[in-house]
Structure formats: structure tokens, C-alpha cells
N, C-alpha and C positions, 0 to 999 in steps of 0.2 A: 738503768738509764731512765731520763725523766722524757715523756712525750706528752706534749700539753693539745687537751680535747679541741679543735677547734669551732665545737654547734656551737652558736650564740648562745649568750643566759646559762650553758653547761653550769650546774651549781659546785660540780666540783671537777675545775678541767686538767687537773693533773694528776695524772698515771707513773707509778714509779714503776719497771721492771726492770730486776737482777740480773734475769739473763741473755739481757739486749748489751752488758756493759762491755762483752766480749765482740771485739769488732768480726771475726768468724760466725758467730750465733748472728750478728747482726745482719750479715751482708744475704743471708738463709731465711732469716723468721719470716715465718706465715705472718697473716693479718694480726695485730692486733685491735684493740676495741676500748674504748672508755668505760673503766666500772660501773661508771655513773650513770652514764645516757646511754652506753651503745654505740657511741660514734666509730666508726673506722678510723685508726689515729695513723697508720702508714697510707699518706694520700697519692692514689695510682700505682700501692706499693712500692713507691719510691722514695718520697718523704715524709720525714720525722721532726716534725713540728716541736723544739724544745721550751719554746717560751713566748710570751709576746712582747712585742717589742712595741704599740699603742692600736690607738683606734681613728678614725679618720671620721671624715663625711659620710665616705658609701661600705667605709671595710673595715677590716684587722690587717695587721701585719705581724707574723709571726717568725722568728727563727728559726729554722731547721738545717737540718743535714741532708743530703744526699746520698744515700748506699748505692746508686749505680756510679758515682766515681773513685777513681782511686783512693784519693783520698778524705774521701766522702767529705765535700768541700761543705762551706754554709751558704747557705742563700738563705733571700726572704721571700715568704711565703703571703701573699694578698690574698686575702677573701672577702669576696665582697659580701658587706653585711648594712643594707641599706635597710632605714628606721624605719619602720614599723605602723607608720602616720603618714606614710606615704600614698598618693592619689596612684592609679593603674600608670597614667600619661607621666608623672613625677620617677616614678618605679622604675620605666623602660628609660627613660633620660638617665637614669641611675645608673643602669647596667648598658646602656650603651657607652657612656663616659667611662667605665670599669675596662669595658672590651675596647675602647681606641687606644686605653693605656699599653695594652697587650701589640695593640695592632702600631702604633708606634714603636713600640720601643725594638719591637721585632725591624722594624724597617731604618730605625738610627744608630739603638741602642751599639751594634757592632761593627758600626761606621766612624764612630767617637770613645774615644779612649775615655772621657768626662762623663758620660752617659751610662748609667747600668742597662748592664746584658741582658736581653730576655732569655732563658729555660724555657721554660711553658707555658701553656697555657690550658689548660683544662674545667670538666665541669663532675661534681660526683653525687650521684641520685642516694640517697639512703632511706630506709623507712624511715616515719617520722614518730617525735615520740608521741603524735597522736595515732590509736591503733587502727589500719586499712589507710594508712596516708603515706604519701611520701615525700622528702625534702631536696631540692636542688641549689644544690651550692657551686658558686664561679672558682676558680683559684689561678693566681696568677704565680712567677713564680719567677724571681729576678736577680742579679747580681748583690750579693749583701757588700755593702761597704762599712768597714769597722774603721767607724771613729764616731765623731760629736757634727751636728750639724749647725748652724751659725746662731741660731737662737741659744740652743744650750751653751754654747761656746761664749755669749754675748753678755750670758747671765754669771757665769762664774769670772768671767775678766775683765767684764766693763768695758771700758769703748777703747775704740782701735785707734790708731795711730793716722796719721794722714798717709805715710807709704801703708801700713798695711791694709787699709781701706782699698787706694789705689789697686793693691796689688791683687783682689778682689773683685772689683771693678774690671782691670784687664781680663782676666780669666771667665768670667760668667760673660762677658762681650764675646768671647772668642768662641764659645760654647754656645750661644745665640747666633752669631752671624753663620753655622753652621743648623744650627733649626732652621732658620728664619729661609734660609738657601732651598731649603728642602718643602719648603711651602708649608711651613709650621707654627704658628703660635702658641706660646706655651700658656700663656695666661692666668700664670698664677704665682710669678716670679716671691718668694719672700725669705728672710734667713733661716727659716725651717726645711725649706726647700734645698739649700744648699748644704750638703754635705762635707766636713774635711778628712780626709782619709787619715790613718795614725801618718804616711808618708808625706802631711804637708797636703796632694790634689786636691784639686773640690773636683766634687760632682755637680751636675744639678737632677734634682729626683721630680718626681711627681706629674708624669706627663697624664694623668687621668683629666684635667680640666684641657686638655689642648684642641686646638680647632686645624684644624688643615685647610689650608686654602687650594681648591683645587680651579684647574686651570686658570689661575691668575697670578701676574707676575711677582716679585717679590716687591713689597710692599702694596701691593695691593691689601684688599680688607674682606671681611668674612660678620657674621652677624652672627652678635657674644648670645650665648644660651642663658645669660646671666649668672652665669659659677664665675666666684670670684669671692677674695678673701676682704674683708673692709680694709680700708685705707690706703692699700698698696692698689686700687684698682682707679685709672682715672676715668673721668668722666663719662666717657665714651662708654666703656665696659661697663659701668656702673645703672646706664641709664637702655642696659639691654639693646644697644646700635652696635655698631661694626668695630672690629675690633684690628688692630694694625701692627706691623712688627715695633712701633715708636709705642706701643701699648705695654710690651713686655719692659720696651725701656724706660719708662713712667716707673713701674712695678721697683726696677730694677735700681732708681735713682733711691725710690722709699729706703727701702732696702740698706743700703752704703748711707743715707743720716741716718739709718739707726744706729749701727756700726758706730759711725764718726761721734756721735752725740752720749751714744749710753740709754739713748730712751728705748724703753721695751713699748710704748702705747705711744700712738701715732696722734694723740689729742693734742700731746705734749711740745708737738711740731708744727702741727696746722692750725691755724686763726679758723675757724668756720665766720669768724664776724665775717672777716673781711676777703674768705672764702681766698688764703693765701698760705703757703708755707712759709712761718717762718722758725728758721736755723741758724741764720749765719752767727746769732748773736751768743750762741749756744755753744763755739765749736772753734776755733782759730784754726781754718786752711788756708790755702794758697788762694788767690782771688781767681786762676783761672783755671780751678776743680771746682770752684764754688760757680764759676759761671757755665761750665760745662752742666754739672746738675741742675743748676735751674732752670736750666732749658731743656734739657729733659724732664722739669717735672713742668712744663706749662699744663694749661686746660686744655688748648687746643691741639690735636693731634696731628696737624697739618703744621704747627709751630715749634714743635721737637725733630729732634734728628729723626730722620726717618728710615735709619739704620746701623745694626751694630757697628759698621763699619765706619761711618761716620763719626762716631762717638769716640772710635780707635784713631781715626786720623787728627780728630780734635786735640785728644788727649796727647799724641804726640807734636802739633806744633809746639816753636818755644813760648816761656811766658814772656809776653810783653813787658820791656825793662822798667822801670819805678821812673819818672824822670827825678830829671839830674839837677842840681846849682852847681855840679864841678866846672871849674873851668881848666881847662888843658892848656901847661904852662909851656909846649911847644908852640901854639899857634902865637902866630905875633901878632904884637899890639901897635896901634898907630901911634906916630909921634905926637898927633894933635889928642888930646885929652877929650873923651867925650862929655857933652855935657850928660848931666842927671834927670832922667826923664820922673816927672813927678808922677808916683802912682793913681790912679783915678782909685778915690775913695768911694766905698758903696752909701748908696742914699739914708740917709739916719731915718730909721723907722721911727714913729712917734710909740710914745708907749701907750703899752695895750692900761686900757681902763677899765675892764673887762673881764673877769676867769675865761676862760676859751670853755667852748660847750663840750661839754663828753658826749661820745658816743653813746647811744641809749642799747640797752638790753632788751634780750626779746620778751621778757618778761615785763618791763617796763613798758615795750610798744605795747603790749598786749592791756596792760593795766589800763594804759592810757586809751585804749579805743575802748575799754570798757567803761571807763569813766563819762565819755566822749557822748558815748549811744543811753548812757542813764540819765544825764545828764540833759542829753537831747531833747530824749521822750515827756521827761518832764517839764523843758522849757515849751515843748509845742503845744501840751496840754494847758498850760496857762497861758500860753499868746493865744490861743485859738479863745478859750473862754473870754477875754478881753477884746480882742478882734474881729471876732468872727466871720474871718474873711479867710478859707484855706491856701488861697496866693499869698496874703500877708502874712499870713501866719509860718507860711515857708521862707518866705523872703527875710522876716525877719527872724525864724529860728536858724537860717542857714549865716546869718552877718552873726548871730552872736555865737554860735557855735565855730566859727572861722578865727574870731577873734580867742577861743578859751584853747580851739587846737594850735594858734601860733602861738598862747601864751606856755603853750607845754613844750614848743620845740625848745622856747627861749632859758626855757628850767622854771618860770616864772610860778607857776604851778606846775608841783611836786607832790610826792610823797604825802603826806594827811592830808594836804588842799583838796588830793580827789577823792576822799569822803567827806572833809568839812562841809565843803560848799554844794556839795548833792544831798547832804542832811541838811543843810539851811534851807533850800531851794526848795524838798518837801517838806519841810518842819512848815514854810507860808502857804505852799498848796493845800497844807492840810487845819491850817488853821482860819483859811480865809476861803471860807466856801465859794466865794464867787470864780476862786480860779479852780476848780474842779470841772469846769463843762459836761455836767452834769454824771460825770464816773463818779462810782466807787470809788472809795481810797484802794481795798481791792484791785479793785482794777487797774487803777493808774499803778499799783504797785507793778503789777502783772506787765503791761505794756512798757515800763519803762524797762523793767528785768532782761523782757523779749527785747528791744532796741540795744542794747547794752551788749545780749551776746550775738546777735547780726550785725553790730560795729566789730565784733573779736574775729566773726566769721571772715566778714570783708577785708579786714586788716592781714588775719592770716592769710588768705587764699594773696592776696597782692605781693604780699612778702617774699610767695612761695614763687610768683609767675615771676618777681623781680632776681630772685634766686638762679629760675631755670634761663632767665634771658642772662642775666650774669656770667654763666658755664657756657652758655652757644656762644656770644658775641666777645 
């Protein structure tokens, strides 16, 4: 029988022994030990760790057996193995998120048929393999469900259908308005998360990121630790604030387009320009499952259903009928003929004379305030030499800097104009001494450089407050 080591870094964690293969010898044998490091491989003398099954954030997950049951059933085996770069304060966040796994699942787990069962929960001291030292390890120790979980599933069969989506969607709601009941937020809803048994159920696994709301009612809100996986997490969660049972539904809408769509990366979905999902162009559903998701995927969390339940009564009203031009040949018709009402035509637009403006890239904002701020420094250096008046010389380096930043919204200058014309602009400052005011070329070099990236500064930082006003309001 094979039992796999479980110390972290073990360099060789698999043990074969002959004569564990005999389930008599097995349900009797003493301790065993890893050749390698010395590990104890029967943990609490009860389990027998056969493989691993991955690695997480804060742990391992392992396959094992059971010899104190009949039929020495399988479970999975959690150890917590938090990285190694971790602060003291990061450390205990760690392993307290490891032990609410345990402390929930003990309190749901066998409330919910969807939910895996908690076994145990224990901790096991060993020497370490440095010598006069010793090591403590967590272990958790939970229902194993045998099958594929929605990612794996998502990769080998591409996207789902609009009922099997749906039928998805129902189940993980039903399995949430039972969290959510219990003063729970799971907070980390994604199709890795969800489980399919070989019989068809899902699960949903992974309660270690969840928050309990304690005495507050349901939907009430709780303050995110900031664990959370990108893109399935909104706003709220994302920006370290409170977190709400419409939170896991956000999570949970991501989730079902990826499903519907086939995209494994959530880039593929969301515009960041314009700080918007867009799907629907990706996807042919029904229009009232595509309005139900969009409104669980708002920014705002007071703008989503604000329970699974909600989301279950949605999805069952009917859909709103297409309208009709039928006319129904029982109603009767008057004997006087009606007249023909003339359509009202829409107003004739003139035509555009024009290309319409693109939207700029943030690469492009960014070029453009750098052009903006060199371009500046060296206009102020020659008004000022010419001038020498520091009011005029502002006054009129701020009119013609007004005029070169309207002429960049307009596209007017582009692309090489904002080197051409900053190499022209010093190519005269530096051949006409009089507009130097008394700098260095040096220097003027230096002060324009400095301007140019305190226009990049100012641009980004405005970009970033227009952003976070963006997500509140």
C-alpha cells in the first residue's frame, strides 16, 4: 500500500508497504514513518494519506482512507501549509481562516446534504528535521466527493448550454440561501469551488475564506479580511469593506458566464475601460436570465438581489412575451374602414463630417500628459526669458498649453507630433540663446524631464480618484 508523507518540501513523500495491502494487517499496524524525513504517515493513527489531490493558499489536500471504518471509507485530508513569507499577524489570519473551515463545516456541513461532512479536526507535534526542534502541524479531515469540480469540467467540455447553466445556477442558490440563513458568507464562490459528484449533485466546497455574521440579521454585512479570488470578487470585497450575502451572488453570477461563455479568464468578459461586463454579445440566452445576471453582477451592492431567495423567485417568474403584430381573426372589425394613420418618421440626421473620436488608452493618456508637462516646462522657460513677468509668463503658458491639450482630445495631435513638436520647441530654445533665461541646456533638459513626469503623476493619481468615484457612485 502506497501512504504519501505529508511534511511540506518531503523530498521523497511516497512510502510503499507490502504489508498494509492486507486489509487485516491494516486495520492492526503500528505507526508507520516516512523513510525519508521520519514523518508519522498514520495521522492520529487513523489516517492513511494515499495521494495528493493539490495545494491551495494556506494547505494541501490529500486522499486518504480510514481504518476506524467499516469500510475504511475515503476522505480528504487538509493540512494547513501556509507560505513560508509570511508576517506573524498574516500567519495567524492563516490559520485562523484554516480552523473557521473546521469550525463551520462542523456546524453546516451535516445540516446539508450539498455540503461536505466534517470527521475531524486535529493537530500533530513531531520532531523537526532540525535537531532539538519541533514541528506543528493543523489537519482537517472532511467528506471526499468523487468526481470533477466545474473548472475541470469547463475545460474539457467547453461551455454549457443555457438549461444546463440554469440548472447550476438553481442548485448553488439553494445551497446559499441555506448558508446565507445560518449567518454565513462564503466569499469565495467560483467553478473550482463547485463540485459534481460521478451522481450528477454538486457541492459547494471551500468554506476556509468565510465570514460569519454574528448577531446580525440576514443580509446584514460583516468587514471582508480581504481573501478573495480576483475577478469573481466585487467591489465591495475587493476594496477590504463589508461584505453581504448579494456578495457571494456577484461571485456566483461570474461564475454561470463562465459556464454560458467558455472563457476560463475573466479579462475576456469585463471591459476594465469602461469598468463594465460585457457578455451578452458572446453568448445567445434568453433575455430574462441575462437580466437576472446583470443585476446580480452590479457595482453596487445595495443594487443586486439581496438574497438567494430572491434570485430563486426571479428566476421563476414567466418571461415577459415578445410583442405581437398578430391580429386575432375572432375580434370583430368595424363596418366603417379606418383611416391610415401616417407613421411619424424620425428626424433625418445630417451626416456626420467627421470620424467620431476613439476612446483613448491608458497608455495614450499617459503619453499625452507626458508630452503636456515637457512640452510645458519648456514653453515657460522661453515665455519667462521673453517676458519676464512670472504672472505672464503663467498666463500665457497656461492659454497655450490649453489649446495643445484640446488639440490632443480632438486627435489633432497624435502619435509623432508629441515628439516632433517638443524637438522643434528645444531644437529654438537651444539655438537662440536669448530664450534660455539664463539655464543650462542641462538644465532646462532636467526641469522639463521633472514637469513631464509630475504631468504623468497628476494624470494618474486623477484617473485612479475618477476610478474609485466610478465603483461608489
Amino acid at each position: 500500500m502506497e501512504i504519501y508523507c505529508t511534511r511540506p518540501h518531503c523530498p521523497r513523500p511516497q512510502n510503499h508497504f507490502p504489508d498494509l495491502d492486507d486489509n487485516a494487517t491494516l486495520r492492526t499496524a503500528q505507526q508507520k514513518y516516512c523513510t525519508t524525513c521520519g514523518m508519522p504517515l498514520i495521522l492520529v493513527g487513523r489516517y492513511l494519506p494515499k495521494r495528493l489531490l493539490g495545494r491551495g493558499g494556506f494547505g494541501a489536500a490529500f486522499l486518504a482512507r480510514d481504518r476506524y471504518t467499516p469500510g475504511m471509507r475515503q476522505c480528504v485530508v487538509k493540512q494547513f501549509q501556509p507560505a513560508s513569507n509570511l508576517s506573524p499577524t498574516q500567519l495567524q489570519l492563516a490559520q485562523d481562516l484554516f480552523e473557521r473551515e473546521a469550525v463551520v463545516l462542523e456546524q453546516i456541513g451535516n445540516q446539508h446534504e450539498q455540503i461536505p461532512d466534517l470527521f475531524a479536526f486535529f493537530e500533530v507535534i513531531v520532531p523537526s528535521l532540525q535537531a532539538g526542534q519541533q514541528e506543528q502541524f493543523f489537519y482537517l479531515v472532511q467528506e471526499y466527493i468523487d468526481g470533477q469540480n466545474l473548472e475541470e469540467e469547463l475545460t474539457q467540455k467547453g461551455k454549457y448550454s443555457e438549461q444546463e447553466a440554469l440548472e447550476i445556477l438553481r442548485e448553488i442558490l439553494k445551497v446559499l440561501k441555506f448558508v446565507h440563513e445560518k449567518g454565513i458568507i462564503h466569499r469565495d464562490i467560483k467553478p473550482s469551488n463547485i463540485m459534481r459528484h460521478r451522481n450528477g449533485k454538486l457541492y459547494l466546497l471551500d468554506f476556509g475564506a468565510v465570514k460569519q455574521v454574528t448577531n446580525s440579521p440576514i443580509g446584514g454585512a460583516t468587514a471582508s479580511t480581504g481573501i478573495y479570488s480576483l475577478g469573481f470578487a466585487p467591489p465591495e470585497q475587493m476594496s477590504g469593506g463589508q461584505v453581504f450575502p448579494s456578495t457571494d451572488l456577484y461571485a456566483l453570477a461570474v461564475t454561470i458566464l463562465m459556464l454560458l461563455t467558455g472563457k476560463t479568464e475573466i479579462t475576456q468578459l469585463f471591459d476594465a475601460y469602461s469598468n463594465q461586463w460585457k457578455w451578452r454579445g458572446q453568448v445567445a440566452v434568453s433575455q430574462h436570465l441575462a437580466d437576472i445576471l446583470d443585476k446580480m453582477l452590479l457595482s453596487a451592492a445595495n443594487q443586486r438581489y439581496q438574497s438567494a431567495q430572491e434570485v430563486l423567485d426571479a428566476l421563476d417568474l414567466p418571461e415577459p412575451p415578445l410583442p405581437s403584430t398578430h391580429i386575432n381573426p375572432r375580434q370583430p372589425s368595424s363596418s366603417q374602414p379606418q383611416p391610415i394613420q401616417p407613421q411619424p418618421q424620425p428626424p433625418k440626421q445630417p451626416p456626420a463630417r467627421t470620424r467620431p473620436i476613439q476612446p483613448f488608452s491608458v497608455l495614450e493618456i499617459l503619453g499625452g500628459a507626458a508630452f503636456s508637462g515637457f512640452e510645458g516646462g519648456l514653453i515657460a522657460v522661453s515665455l519667462f526669458s521673453l517676458l519676464q513677468s512670472p504672472i505672464m509668463t503663467l498666463a500665457a503658458c497656461a492659454l497655450i498649453l490649453g489649446m495643445l491639450i484640446f488639440a490632443q482630445t480632438r486627435r489633432w495631435i497624435e502619435k509623432w507630433d508629441l515628439f516632433i513638436i517638443p524637438g522643434i520647441t528645444f531644437a529654438g530654445i537651444y539655438f537662440l540663446p536669448f530664450l534660455h533665461s539664463g539655464l543650462s541646456i542641462q538644465q532646462i533638459i532636467i526641469l522639463s524631464i521633472v514637469s513631464g513626469l509630475g504631468a504623468i503623476a497628476l494624470t494618474a493619481l486623477f484617473r485612479l480618484i475618477y476610478k474609485l468615484l466610478s465603483l461608489l457612485l
